[in-house]
C-alpha positions in Angstrom: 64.9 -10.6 47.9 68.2 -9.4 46.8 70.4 -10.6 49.2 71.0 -13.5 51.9 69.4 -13.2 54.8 71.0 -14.7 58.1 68.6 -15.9 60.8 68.4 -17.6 63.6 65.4 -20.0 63.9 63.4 -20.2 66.7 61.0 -23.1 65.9 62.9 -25.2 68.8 65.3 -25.0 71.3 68.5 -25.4 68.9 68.7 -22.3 67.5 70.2 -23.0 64.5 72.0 -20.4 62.0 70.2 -19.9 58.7 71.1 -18.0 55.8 68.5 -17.9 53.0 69.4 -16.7 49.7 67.2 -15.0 46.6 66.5 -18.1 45.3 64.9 -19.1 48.4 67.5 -21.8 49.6 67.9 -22.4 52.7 71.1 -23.4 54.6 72.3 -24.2 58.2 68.9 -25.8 59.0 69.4 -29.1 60.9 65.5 -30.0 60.2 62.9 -30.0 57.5 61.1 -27.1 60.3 64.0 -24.8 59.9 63.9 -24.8 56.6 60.4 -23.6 56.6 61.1 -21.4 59.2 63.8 -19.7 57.1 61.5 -19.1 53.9 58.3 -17.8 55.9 60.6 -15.6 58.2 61.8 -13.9 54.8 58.6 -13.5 52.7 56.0 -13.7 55.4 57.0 -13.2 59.0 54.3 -14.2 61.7 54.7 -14.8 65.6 52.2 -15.8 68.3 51.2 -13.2 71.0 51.0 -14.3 74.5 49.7 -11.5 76.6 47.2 -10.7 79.7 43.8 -9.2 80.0 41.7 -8.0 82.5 39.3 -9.9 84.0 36.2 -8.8 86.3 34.7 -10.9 89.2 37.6 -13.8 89.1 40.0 -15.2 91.8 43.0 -13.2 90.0 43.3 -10.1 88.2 44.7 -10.9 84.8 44.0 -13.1 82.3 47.0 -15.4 80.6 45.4 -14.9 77.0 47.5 -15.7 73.5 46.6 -15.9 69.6 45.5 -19.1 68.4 48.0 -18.8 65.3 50.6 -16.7 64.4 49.2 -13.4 63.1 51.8 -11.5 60.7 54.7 -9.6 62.6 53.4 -6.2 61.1 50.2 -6.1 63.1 51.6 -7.1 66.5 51.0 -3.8 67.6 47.6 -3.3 66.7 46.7 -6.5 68.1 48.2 -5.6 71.3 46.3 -2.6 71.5 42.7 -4.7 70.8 44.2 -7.0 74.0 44.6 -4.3 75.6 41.1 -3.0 75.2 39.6 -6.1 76.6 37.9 -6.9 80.1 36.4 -10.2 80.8 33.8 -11.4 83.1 34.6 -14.4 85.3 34.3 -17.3 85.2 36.4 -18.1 82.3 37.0 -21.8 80.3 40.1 -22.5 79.4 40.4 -22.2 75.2 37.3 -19.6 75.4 37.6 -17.5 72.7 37.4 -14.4 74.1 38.3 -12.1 71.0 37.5 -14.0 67.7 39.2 -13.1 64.3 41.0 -10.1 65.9 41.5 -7.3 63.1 41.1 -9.6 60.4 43.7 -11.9 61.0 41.9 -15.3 61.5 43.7 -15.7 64.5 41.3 -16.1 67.4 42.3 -14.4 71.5 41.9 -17.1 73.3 42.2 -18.2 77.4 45.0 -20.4 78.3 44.0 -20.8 81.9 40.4 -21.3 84.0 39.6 -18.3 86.3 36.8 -19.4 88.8 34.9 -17.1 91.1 35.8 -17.0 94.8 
């Protein structure tokens, strides 16, 4: 990095300004979090999907779904697209793994409601 980089973290609801420099020193963090934040979001950016799939036989039609860690920012898309491939039978746990170790990642698709049959 040859530059400072100005964020704005997103780890809670504060939002603080950040500004990371190439020596990795992080600034307008009020916690410890931000601070981590700010050095991951430079040299390793990640984010949890939250999404939907279909699902077959169940009292609704989609599926709340999401990662089970962040997966890097770069494959978002590609991970979308494997969601978006997906169709589940009812009934569904809440937590099932539904997609494990999508495209390599070690992040898991996972179910973040129960889905019963009527």
């Amino acid at each position: 990095m040859s530059e400072k980089k100005e964020l704005i973290c997103i780890v809670c609801p504060r939002g603080c300004h950040l500004t990371v420099d190439e020596n990795m020193n992080v600034t307008g963090n009020f916690c410890k979090r931000g601070e981590v934040y700010g050095k991951n979001e430079v040299t390793n950016p990640t984010r949890t999907i939250t999404s939907t799939v279909k699902i077959a036989g169940g009292t609704i039609p989609r599926l709340p779904v999401k990662t089970s860690q962040p997966i890097p920012k770069g494959r978002i898309f590609d991970v979308m697209a494997e969601i978006d491939r997906l169709t589940v039978q009812a009934p569904v746990e809440m937590n099932a793994v539904l997609l494990p170790n999508v495209l390599g990642t070690g992040a898991d698709i996972v179910a973040t409601r129960e889905v019963t049959t009527p």
